[in-house]
CHARMM internal coordinates of N, CA and C (Angstrom, degrees):
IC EDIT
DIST 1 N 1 CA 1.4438
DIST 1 CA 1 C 1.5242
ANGL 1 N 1 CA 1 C 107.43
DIST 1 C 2 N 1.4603
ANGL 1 CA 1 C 2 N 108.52
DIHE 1 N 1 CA 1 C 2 N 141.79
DIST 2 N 2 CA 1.5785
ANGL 1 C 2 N 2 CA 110.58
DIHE 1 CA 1 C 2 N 2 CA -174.23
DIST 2 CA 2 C 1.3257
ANGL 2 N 2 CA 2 C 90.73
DIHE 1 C 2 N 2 CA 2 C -124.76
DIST 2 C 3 N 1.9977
ANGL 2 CA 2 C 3 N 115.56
DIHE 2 N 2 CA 2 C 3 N 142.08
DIST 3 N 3 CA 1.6595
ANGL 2 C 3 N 3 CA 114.38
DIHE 2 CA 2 C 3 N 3 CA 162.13
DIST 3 CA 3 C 1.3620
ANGL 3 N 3 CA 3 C 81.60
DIHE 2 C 3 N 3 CA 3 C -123.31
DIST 3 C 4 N 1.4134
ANGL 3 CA 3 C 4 N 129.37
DIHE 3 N 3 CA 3 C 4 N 126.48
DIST 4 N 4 CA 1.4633
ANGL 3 C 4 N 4 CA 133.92
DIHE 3 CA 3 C 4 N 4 CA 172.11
DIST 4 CA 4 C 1.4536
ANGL 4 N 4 CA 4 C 98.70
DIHE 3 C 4 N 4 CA 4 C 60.71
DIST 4 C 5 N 1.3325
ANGL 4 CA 4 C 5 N 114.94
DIHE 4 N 4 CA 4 C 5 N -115.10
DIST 5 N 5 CA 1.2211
ANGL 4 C 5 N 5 CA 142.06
DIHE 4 CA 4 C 5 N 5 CA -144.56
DIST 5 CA 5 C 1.7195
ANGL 5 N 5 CA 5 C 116.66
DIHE 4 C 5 N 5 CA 5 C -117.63
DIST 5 C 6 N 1.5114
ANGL 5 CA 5 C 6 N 100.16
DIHE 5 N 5 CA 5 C 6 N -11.11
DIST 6 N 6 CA 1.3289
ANGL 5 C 6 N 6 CA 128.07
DIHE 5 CA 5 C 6 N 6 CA -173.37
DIST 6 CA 6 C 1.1877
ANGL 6 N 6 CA 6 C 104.89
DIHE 5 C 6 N 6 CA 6 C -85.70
DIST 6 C 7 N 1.8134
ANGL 6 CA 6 C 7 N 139.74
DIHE 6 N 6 CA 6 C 7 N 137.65
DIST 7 N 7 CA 1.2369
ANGL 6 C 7 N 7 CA 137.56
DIHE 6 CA 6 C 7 N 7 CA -176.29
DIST 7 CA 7 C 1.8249
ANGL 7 N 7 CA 7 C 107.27
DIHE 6 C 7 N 7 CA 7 C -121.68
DIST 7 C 8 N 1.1663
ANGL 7 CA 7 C 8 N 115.32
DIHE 7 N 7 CA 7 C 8 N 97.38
DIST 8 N 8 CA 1.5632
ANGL 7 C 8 N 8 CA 98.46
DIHE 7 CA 7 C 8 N 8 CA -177.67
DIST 8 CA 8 C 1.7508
ANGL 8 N 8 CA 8 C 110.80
DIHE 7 C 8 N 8 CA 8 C -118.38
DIST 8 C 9 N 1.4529
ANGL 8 CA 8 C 9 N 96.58
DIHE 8 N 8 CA 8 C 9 N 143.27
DIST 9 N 9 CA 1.4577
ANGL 8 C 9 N 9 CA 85.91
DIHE 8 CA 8 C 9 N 9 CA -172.24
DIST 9 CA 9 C 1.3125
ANGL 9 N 9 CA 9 C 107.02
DIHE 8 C 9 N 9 CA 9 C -99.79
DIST 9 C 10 N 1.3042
ANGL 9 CA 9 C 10 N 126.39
DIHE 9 N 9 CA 9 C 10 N -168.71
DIST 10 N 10 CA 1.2105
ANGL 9 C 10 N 10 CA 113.25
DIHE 9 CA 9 C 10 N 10 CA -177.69
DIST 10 CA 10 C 1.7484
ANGL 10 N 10 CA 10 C 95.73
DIHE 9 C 10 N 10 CA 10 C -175.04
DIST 10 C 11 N 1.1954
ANGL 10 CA 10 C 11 N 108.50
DIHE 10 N 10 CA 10 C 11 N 122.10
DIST 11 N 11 CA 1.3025
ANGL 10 C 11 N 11 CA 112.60
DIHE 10 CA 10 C 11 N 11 CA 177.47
DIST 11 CA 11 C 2.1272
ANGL 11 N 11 CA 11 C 112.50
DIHE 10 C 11 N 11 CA 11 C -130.96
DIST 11 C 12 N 1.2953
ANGL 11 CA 11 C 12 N 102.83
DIHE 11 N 11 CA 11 C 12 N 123.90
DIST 12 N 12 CA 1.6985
ANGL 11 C 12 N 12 CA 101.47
DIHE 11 CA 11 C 12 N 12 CA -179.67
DIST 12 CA 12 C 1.3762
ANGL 12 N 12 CA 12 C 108.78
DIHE 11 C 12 N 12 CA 12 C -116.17
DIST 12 C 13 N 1.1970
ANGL 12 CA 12 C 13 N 119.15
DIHE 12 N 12 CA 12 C 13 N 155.03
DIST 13 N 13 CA 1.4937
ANGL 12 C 13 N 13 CA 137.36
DIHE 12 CA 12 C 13 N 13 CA 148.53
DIST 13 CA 13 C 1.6463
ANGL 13 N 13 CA 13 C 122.82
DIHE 12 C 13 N 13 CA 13 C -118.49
DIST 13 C 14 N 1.0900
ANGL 13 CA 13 C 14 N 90.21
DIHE 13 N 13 CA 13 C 14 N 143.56
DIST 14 N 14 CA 1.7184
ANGL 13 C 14 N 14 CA 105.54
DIHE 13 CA 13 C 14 N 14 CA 173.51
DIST 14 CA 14 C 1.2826
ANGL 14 N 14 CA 14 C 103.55
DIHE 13 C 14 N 14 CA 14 C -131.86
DIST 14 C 15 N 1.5925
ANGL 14 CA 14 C 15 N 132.48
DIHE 14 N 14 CA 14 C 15 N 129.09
DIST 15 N 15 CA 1.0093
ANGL 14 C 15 N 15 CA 142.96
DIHE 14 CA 14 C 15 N 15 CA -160.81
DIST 15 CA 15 C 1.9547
ANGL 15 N 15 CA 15 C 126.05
DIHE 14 C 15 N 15 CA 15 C -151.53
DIST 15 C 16 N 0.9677
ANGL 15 CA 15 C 16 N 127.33
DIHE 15 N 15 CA 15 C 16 N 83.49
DIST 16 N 16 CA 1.6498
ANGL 15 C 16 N 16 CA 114.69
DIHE 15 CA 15 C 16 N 16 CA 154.05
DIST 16 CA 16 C 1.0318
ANGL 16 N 16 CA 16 C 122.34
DIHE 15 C 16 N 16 CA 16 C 31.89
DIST 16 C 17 N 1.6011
ANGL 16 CA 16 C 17 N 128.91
DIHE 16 N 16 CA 16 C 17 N 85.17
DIST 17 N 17 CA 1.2966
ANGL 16 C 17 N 17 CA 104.15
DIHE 16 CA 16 C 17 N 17 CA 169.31
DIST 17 CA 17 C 1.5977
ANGL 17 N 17 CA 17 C 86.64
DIHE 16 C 17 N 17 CA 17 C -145.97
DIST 17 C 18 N 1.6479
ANGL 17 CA 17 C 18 N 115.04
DIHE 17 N 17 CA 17 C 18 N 139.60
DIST 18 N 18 CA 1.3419
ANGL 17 C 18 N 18 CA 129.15
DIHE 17 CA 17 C 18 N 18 CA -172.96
DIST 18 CA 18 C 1.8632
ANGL 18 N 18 CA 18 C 118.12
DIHE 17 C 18 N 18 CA 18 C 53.12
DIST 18 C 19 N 1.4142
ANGL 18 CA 18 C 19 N 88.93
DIHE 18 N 18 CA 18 C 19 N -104.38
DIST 19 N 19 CA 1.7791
ANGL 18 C 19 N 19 CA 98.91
DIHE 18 CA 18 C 19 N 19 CA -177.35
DIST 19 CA 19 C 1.4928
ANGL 19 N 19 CA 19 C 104.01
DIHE 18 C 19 N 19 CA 19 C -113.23
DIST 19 C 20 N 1.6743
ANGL 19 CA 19 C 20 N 107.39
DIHE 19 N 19 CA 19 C 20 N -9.81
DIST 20 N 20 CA 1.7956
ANGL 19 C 20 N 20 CA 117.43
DIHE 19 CA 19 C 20 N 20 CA -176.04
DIST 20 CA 20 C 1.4973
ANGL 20 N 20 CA 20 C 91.32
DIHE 19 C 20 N 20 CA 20 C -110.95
DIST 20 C 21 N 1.9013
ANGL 20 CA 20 C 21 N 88.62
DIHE 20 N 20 CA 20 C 21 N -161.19
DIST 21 N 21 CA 1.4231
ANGL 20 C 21 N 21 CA 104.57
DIHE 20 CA 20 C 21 N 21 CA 161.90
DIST 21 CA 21 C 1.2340
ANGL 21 N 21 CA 21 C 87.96
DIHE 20 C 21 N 21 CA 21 C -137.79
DIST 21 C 22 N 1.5777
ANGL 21 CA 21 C 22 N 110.36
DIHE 21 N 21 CA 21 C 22 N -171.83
DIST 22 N 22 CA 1.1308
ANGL 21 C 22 N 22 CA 156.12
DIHE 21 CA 21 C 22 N 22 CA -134.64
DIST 22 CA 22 C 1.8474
ANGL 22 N 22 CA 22 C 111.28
DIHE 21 C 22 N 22 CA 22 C -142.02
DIST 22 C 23 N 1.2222
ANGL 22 CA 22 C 23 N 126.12
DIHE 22 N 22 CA 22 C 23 N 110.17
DIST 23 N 23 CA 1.7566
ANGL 22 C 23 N 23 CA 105.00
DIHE 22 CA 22 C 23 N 23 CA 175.27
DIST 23 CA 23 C 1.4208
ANGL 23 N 23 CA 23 C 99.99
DIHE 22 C 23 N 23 CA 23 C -117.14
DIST 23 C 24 N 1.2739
ANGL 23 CA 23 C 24 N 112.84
DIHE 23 N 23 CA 23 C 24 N 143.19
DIST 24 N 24 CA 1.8885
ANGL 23 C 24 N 24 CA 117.13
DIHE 23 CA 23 C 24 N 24 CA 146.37
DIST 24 CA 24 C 1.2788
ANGL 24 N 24 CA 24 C 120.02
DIHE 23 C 24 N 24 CA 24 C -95.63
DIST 24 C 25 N 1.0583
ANGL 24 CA 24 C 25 N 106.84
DIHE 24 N 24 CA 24 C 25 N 173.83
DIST 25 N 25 CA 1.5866
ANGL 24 C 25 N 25 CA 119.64
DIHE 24 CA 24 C 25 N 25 CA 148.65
DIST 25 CA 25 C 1.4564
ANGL 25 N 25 CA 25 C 111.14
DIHE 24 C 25 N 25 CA 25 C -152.88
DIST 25 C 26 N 1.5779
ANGL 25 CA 25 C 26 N 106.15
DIHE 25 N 25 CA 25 C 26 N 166.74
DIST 26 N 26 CA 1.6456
ANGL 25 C 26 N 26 CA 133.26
DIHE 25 CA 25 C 26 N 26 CA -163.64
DIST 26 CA 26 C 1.5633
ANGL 26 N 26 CA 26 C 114.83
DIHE 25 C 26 N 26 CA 26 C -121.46
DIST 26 C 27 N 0.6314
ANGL 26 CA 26 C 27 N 124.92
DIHE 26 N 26 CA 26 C 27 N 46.80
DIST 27 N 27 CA 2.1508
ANGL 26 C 27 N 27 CA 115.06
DIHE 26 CA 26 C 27 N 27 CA -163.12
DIST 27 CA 27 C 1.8337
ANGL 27 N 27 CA 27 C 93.57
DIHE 26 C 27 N 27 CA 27 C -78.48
DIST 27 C 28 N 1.3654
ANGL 27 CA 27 C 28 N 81.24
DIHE 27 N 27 CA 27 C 28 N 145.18
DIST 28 N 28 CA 2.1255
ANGL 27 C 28 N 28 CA 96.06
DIHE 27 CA 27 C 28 N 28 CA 162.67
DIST 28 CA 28 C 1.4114
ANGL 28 N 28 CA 28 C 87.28
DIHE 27 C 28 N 28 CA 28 C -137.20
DIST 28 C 29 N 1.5257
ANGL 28 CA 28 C 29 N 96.25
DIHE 28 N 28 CA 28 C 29 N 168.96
DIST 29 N 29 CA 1.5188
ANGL 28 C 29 N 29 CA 106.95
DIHE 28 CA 28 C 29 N 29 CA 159.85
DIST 29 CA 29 C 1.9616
ANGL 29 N 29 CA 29 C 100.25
DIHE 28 C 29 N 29 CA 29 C 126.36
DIST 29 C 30 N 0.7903
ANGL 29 CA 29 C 30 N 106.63
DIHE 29 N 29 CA 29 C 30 N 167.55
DIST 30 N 30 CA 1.5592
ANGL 29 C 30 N 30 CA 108.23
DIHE 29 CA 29 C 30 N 30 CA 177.26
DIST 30 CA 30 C 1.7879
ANGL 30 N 30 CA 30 C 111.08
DIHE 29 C 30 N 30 CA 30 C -38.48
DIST 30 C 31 N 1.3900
ANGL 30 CA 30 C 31 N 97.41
DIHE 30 N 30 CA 30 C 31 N 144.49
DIST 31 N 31 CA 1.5497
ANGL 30 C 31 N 31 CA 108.71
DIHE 30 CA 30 C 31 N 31 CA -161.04
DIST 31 CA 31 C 1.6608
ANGL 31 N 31 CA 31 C 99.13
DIHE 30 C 31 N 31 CA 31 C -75.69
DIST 31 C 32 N 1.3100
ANGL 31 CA 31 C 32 N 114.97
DIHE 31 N 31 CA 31 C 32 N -34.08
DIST 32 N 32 CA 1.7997
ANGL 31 C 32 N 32 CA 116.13
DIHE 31 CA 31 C 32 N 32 CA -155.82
DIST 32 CA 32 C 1.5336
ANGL 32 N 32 CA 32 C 88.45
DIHE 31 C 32 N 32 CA 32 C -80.37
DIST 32 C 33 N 1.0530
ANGL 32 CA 32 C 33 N 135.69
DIHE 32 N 32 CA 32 C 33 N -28.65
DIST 33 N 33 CA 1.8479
ANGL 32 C 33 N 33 CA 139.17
DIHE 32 CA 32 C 33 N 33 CA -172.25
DIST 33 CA 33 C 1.5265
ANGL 33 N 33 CA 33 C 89.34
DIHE 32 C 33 N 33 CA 33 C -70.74
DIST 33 C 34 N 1.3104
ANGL 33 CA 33 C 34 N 112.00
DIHE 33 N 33 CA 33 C 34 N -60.56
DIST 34 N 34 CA 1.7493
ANGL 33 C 34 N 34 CA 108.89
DIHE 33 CA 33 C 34 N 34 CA -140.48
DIST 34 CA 34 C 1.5973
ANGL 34 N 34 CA 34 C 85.65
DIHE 33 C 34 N 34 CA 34 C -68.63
DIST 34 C 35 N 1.1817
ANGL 34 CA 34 C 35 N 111.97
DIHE 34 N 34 CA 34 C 35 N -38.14
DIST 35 N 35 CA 2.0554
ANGL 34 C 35 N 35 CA 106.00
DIHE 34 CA 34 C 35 N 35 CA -168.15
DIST 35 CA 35 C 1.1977
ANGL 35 N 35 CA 35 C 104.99
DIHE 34 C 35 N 35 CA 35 C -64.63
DIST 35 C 36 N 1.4573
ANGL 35 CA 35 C 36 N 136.20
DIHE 35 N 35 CA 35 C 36 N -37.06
DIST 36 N 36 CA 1.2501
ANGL 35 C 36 N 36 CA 136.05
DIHE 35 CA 35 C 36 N 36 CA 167.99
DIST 36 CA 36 C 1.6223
ANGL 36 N 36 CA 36 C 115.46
DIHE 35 C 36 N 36 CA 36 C -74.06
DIST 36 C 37 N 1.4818
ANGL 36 CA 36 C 37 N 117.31
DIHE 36 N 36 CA 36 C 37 N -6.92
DIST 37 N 37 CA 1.6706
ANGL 36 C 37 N 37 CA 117.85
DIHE 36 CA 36 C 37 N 37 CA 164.72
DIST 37 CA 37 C 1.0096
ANGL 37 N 37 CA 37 C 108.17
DIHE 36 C 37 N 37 CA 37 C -78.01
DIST 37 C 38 N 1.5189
ANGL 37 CA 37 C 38 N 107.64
DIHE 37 N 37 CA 37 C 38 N -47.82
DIST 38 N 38 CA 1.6328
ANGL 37 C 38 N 38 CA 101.51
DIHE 37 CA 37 C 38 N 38 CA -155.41
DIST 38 CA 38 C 1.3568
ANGL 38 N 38 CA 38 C 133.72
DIHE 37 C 38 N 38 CA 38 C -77.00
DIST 38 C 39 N 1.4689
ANGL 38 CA 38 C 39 N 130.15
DIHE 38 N 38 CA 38 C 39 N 4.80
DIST 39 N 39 CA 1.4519
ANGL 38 C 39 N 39 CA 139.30
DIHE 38 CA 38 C 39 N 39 CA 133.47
DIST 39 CA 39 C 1.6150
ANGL 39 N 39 CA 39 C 114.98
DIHE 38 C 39 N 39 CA 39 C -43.56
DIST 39 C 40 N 0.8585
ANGL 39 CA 39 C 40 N 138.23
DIHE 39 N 39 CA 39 C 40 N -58.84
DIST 40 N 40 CA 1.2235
ANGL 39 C 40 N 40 CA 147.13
DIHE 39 CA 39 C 40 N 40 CA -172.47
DIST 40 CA 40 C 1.4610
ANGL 40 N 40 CA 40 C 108.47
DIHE 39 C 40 N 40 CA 40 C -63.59
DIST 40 C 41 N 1.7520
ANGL 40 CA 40 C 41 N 117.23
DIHE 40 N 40 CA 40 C 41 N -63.56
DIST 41 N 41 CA 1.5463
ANGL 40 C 41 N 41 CA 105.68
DIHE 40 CA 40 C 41 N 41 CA 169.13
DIST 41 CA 41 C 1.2141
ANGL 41 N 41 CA 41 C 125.61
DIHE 40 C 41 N 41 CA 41 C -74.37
DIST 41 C 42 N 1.4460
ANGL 41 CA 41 C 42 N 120.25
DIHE 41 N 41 CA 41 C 42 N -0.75
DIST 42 N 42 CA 0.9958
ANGL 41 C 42 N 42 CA 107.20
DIHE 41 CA 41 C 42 N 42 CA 156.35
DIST 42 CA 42 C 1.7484
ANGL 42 N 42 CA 42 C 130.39
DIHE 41 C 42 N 42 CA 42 C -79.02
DIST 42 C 43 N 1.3964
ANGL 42 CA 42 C 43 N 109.63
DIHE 42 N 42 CA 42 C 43 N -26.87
DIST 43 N 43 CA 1.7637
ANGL 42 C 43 N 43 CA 115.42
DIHE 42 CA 42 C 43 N 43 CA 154.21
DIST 43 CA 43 C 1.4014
ANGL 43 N 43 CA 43 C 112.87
DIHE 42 C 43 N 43 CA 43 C -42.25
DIST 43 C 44 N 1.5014
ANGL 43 CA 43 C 44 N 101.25
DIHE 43 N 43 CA 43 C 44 N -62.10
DIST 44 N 44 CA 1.1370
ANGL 43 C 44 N 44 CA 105.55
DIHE 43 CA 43 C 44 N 44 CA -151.36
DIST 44 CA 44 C 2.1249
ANGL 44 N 44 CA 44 C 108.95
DIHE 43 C 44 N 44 CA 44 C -68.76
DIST 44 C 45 N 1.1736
ANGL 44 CA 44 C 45 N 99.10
DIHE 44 N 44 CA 44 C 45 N -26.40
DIST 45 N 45 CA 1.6137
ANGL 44 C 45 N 45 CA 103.05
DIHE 44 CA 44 C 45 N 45 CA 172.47
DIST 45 CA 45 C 1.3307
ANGL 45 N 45 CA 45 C 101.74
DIHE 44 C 45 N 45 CA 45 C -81.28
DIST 45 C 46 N 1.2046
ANGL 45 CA 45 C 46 N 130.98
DIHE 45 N 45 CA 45 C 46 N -25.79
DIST 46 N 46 CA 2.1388
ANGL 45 C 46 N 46 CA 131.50
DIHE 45 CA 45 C 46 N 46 CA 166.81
DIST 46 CA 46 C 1.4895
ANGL 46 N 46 CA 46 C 112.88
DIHE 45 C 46 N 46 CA 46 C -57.31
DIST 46 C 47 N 1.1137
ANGL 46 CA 46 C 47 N 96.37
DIHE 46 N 46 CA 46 C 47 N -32.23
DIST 47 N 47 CA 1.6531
ANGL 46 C 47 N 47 CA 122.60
DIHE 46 CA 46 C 47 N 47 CA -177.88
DIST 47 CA 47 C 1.8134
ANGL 47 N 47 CA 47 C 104.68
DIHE 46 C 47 N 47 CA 47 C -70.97
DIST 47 C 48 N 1.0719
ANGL 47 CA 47 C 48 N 88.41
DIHE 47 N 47 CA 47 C 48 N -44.74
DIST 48 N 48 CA 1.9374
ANGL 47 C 48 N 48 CA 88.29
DIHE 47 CA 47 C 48 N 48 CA -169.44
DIST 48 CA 48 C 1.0855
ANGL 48 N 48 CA 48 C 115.61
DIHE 47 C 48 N 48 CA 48 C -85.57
DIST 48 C 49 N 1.1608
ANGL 48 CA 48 C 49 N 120.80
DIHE 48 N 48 CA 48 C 49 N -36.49
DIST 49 N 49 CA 2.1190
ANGL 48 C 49 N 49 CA 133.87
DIHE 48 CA 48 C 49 N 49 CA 161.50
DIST 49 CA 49 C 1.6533
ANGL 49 N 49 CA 49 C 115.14
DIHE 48 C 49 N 49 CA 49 C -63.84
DIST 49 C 50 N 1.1823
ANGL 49 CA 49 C 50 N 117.42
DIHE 49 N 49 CA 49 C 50 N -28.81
DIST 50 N 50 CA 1.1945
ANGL 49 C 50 N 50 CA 119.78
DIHE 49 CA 49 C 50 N 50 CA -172.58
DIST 50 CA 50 C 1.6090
ANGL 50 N 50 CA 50 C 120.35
DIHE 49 C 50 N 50 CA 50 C -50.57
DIST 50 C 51 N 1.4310
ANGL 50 CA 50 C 51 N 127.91
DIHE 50 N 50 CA 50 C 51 N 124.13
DIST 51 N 51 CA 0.9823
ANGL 50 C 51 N 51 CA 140.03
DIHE 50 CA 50 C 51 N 51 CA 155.57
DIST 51 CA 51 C 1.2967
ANGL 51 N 51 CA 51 C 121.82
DIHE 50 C 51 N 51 CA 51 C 21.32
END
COOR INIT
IC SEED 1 N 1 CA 1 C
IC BUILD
């Protein structure tokens, strides 16, 4: 993923676990982006497991 000039990667899993699953995630890329991403993917992966 590119914003301008900024390169962030971003890698997820969703995975099987019991009667649910389970998600990760992977981010690289400049530290001040990902801390200001990672609220959001973290919704947004709460969002996809959810109930």
């Amino acid at each position: 993923m590119h914003l301008g000039r900024i390169r962030i990667r971003l890698h997820h899993d969703v995975r099987p676990q019991g009667r649910g699953t389970t998600t990760s995630l992977t981010m690289d890329g400049p530290q001040l982006v990902l801390v200001a991403y990672a609220p959001l993917a973290r919704l947004a992966l709460h969002r996809l497991v959810q109930p």
